[in-house]
N, C-alpha and C positions, 0 to 999 in steps of 0.2 A: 815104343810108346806111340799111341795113333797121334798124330798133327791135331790142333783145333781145328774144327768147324768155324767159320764164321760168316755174318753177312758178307763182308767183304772181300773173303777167298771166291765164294758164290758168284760174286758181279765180276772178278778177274779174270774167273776162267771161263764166263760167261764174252766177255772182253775178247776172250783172245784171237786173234786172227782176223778180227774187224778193222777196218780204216775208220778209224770215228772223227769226226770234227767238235772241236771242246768250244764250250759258250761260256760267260760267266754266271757268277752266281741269281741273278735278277732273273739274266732268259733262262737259266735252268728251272728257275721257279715256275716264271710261266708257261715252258713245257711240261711240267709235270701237273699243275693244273687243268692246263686244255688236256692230257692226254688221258686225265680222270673221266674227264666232260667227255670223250669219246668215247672211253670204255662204256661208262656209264649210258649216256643217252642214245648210242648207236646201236650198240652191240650186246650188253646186258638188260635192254629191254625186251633184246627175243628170248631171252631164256624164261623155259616151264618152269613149271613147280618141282623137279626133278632134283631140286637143291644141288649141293658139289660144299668146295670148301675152298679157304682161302687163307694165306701164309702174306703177314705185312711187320714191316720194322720202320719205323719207332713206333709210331700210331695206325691206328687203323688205315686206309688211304680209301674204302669203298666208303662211301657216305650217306648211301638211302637205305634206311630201315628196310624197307620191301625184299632188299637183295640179301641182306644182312640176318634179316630170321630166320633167309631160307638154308641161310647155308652154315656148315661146320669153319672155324676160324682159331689160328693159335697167332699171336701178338707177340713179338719180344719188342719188349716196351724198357726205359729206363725206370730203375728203382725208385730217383725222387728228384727232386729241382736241381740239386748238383749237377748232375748226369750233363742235364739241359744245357748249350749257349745260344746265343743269343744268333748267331750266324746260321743254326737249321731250323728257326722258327716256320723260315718262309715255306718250307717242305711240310709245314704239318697240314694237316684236314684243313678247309677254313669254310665248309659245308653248313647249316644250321643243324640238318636231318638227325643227325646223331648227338644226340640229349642220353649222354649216359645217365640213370637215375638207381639210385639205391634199391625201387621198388622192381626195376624195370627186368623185363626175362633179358633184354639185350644182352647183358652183362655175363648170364648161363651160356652164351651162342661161341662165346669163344676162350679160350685159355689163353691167362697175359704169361709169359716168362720173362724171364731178367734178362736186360739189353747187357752182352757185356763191353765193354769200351772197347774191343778189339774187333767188333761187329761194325764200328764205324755209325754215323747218325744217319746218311743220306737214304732217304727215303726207299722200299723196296715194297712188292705184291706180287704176289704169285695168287691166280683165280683157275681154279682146278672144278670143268662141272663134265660131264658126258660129252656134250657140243660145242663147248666152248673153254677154249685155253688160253690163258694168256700172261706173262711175265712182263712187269713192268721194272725200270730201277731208272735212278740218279747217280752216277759213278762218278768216279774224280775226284782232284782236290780241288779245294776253294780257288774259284775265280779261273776253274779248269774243268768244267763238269760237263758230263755227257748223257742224252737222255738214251736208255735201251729199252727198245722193247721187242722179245723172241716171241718166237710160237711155233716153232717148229716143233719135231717130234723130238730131234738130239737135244734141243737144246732143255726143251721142258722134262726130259728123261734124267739129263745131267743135276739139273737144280731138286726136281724130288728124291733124287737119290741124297744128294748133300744134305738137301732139310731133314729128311729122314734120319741120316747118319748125325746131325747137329741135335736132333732133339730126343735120339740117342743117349749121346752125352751127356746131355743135361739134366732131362728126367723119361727115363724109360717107359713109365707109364705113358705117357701123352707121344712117346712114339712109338709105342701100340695100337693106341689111338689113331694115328695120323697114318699107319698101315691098313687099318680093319675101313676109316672112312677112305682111301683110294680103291679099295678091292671093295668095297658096295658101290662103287661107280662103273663097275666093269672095264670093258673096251672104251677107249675114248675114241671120239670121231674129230679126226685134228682138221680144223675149218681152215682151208686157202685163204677163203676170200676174206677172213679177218684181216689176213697178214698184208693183201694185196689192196686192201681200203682204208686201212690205219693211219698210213704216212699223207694220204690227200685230204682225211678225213680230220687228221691234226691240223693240216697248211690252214686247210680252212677255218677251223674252232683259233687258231691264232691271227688270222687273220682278222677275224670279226673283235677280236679285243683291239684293233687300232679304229680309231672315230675315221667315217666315211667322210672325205674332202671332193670338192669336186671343182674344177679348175672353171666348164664353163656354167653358163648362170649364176656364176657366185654371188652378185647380188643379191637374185629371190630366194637363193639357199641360203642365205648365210644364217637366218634365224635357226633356221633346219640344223644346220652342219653346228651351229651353237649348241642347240639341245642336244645333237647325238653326242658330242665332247661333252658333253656336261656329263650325260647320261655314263658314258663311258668310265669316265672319272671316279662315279660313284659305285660303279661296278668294283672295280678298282681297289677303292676306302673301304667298300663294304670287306672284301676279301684281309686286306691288312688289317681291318680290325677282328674281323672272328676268327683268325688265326691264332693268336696269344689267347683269346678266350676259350677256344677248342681245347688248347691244348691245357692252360690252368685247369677247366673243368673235368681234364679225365684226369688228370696228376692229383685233383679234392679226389677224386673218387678210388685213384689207388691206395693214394694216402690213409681215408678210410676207409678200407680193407684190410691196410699191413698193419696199423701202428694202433696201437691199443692210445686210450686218450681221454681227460675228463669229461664232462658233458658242456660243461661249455667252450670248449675249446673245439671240439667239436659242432657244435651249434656253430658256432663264427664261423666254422669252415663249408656248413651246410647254406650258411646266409651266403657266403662269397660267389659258391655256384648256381642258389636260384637268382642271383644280381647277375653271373656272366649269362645263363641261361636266357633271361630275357635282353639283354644288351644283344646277343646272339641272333635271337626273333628278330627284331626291333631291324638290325639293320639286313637280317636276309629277306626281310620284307620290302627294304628297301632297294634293295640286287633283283628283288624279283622287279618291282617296278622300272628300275632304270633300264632293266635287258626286256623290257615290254618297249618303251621308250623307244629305246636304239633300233629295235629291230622295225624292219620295210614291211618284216610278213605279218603273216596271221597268226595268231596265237597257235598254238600247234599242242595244246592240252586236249587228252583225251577223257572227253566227261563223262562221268558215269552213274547208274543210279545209287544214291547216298541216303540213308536216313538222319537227315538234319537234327531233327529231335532228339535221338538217341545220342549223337554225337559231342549235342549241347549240355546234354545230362551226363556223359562221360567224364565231358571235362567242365562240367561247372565244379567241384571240390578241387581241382590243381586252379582253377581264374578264381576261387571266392581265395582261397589260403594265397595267392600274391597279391588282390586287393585287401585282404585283411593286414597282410603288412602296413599298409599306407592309410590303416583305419576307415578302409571302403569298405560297402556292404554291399554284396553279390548277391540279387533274387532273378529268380527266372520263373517263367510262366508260360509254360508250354502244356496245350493240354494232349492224350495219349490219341493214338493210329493218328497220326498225320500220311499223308502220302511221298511218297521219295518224291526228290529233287533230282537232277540233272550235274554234276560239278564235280571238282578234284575233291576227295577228302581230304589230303595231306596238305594243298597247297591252302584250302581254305579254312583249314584250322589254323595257318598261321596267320592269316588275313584277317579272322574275327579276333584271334590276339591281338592285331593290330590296331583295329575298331574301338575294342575295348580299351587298350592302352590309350589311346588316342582321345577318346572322348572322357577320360577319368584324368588325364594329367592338369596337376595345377589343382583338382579338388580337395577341398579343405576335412579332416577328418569327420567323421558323422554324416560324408554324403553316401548316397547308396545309387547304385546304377540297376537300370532294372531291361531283362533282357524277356522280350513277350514273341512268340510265335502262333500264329494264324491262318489261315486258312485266305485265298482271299483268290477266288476265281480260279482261274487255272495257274496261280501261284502260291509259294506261301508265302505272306510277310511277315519278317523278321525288324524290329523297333527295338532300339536301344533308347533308353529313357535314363535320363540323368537327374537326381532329383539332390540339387544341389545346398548344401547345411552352409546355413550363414545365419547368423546373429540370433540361434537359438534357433532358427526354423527354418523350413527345407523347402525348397522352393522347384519347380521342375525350371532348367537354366540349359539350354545347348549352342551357348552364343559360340561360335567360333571365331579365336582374336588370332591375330599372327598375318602375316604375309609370305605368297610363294616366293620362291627364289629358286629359279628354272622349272624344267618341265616336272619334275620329280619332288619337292620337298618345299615344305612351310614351316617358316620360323617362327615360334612365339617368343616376344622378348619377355613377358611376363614369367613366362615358367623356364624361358633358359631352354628347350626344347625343339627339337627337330622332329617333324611327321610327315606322314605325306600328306602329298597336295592333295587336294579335292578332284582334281582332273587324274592324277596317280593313281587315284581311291578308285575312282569310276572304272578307269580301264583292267586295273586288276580284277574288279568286282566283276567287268565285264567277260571278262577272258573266263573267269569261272563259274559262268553262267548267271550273274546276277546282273541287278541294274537299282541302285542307288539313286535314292530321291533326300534330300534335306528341305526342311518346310519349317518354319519359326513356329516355334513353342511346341512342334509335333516330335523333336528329336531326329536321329540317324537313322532309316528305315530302308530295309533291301529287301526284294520283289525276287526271288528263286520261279525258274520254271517246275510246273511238277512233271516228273516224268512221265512220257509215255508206256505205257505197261508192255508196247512190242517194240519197244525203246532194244535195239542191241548193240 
């Protein structure tokens, strides 16, 4: 009788012959974060459109849609909350990007299988494309763990033969599958200089998570050195909170897939994920500002030409159905051919999320927010208008109550609520090519450049 397969024979005999140095469970989290952030921001932005495939346990560990459409993915995932403790939370996604949705193709891009307990929880990815290879894992036991990451040709040889022979086992079909997608990859070309910029590439992305102190000029820094700790911090909270949300949100979404269920019990469990879904927003809007905050450079967003309008008409039915919850009404008024803008789409849909969150909290049922796009010189402006329902009748109202509390976040004690600051607001708006005016009784309104048409 053949041996099991498992994650954890994988990462042992991947193990073997290595001198490893073991950390505990905290730095192992935050290596395996920063060495997301490397894959991710260094390395998987050079890749084509030439898709490839990728092999993760327990949850996904890639996190930008962009990467994730392009390519083939099989998941062994746990069956249901049992499965879960509470000691490998810190190993899951804690990304916004990935909003698994009932409606969404995401959910087609990859095959989930059954995690089985002898697979172990710690985190594992294998990313298979033409140019680029790479094996990541969390090894060890608790308060003993090791970060690995291969790319060699033995090593990534060894691991697809095991994942192959494991999913084998388990359902034959899908490792027919996972043979016919590596033979349309053809020849792989195993990159060096992955391997040889990885470990410097990490020091530094771990580096940059401790606040920059600085021994001389402490005086005229220390306001400085206050807001990058501050900033840092919230980096930080943000990750600890959408960690457990990441992870409740895809376990609603297995859940409703496996288990047949009445319709409201169902409902309560579709409310629970569009609550973590924007809790989610909400605060990686706010990671996005604090690592604006923190950082000495330039924003380093590649802007690009964007049709605004379309974008707004996209997603006004997903912004009218979560203020219809709270008895808001969503109009917009956008008239047809407007001209592209210049900005991130991905970053700045979660921004006008933000906007809108922001300028609707604390409104009393029956008020209605109204979102108008314009034309206006060589911009377009973009007016959020608030027309606020009090004592029968609706009044246009965009007082802003609360105070900052450092460089990133404004408290309102009225609503119990945390947003960002006005100076937050700006600099994100700024980074993504906008520029943000506020004017009494005229509402929220942002000034987009339009693109140059030999704009490349």
């Amino acid at each position: 009788m053949k041996s099991l397969i498992t994650i954890k024979k994988i990462q042992d005999l991947l193990l073997q012959g290595l001198n490893t140095q073991y950390v505990d469970d905290e730095t192992s989290r935050r290596m395996w974060w920063a060495s997301l952030e490397v894959v991710q921001k260094e390395f998987l932005s050079n890749i084509s459109n030439e898709g490839g495939l990728w092999v993760a346990s327990p949850l996904p560990a890639l996190t930008d849609k962009k990467y994730l459409n392009k390519m083939k993915g099989w998941l062994w995932s746990p069956e249901g909350f049992p499965y879960f403790h509470s000691d490998n939370a810190g190993f899951l996604p804690a990304d916004d990007s990935i909003k698994i949705k009932e409606d969404s193709n995401f959910l087609r891009n990859y095959k989930v299988l059954n995690l089985n307990a002898k697979d172990g929880y710690e985190p594992f990815l294998i990313i298979i494309t033409t140019n680029f290879q790479c094996l990541l894992t969390i090894a060890g036991d608790k308060d003993k763990r090791t970060l690995l990451m291969r790319c060699d040709e033995k090593s990534l040889k060894i691991a697809i033969e095991l994942i192959d022979a494991k999913l084998n086992q388990e359902n034959y079909e899908e490792a027919l599958n996972f043979r016919k997608a590596m033979r349309n990859l053809g020849d792989l070309n195993i990159n060096d200089e992955f391997g040889n910029n990885f470990w410097p590439s990490l020091s530094t992305e771990l580096a940059n998570l401790i606040p920059k102190l600085s021994v001389q000029n402490a005086i005229q820094n220390a306001d400085k050195n206050d807001q990058l700790t501050e900033a840092k911090l919230l980096q930080a909270i943000s990750h600890e909170v959408r960690t457990p949300l990441a992870t409740i949100r895809t376990l609603i979404s297995s859940t409703l897939r496996k288990y047949h269920m009445d319709e409201s019990m169902r409902n309560r469990l579709i409310q629970i994920d569009n609550e973590c879904n924007e809790q989610i927003d909400r605060f990686g809007l706010i990671f996005n500002a604090a690592e604006l905050v923190s950082n000495d450079k330039s924003p380093s967003n590649q802007l690009a030409r964007i049709n605004l309008g379309e974008i707004l008409y996209d997603l006004y039915p997903v912004w009218s159905k979560q203020l219809k919850r709270r008895g808001i009404t969503l109009k917009i008024d956008i008239p047809k051919q407007l001209p592209e803008i210049l900005s991130d789409s991905e970053k700045l849909e979660l921004m006008l999320r933000g906007l809108i969150d922001k300028n609707t909290r604390g409104l009393r049922e029956g008020s209605s927010l109204i979102l108008e796009l314009r034309p206006a010189g060589q911009k377009l402006k973009l007016q959020l208008k608030v027309q606020k329902f009090e004592k029968g009748k609706k009044e246009i109202s965009n007082k802003e109550n609360g105070s900052d509390i450092g460089p990133v976040l404004n408290w309102n004690p009225q609503t119990g609520s945390l947003q960002l600051s006005q100076i937050a607001t700006q600099k994100l708006l700024a980074s993504l090519g906008g520029h943000v005016t506020k004017r009494k009784d005229t509402g929220l309104t942002v000034f987009f450049p339009i693109s140059d048409r030999n704009y490349i």
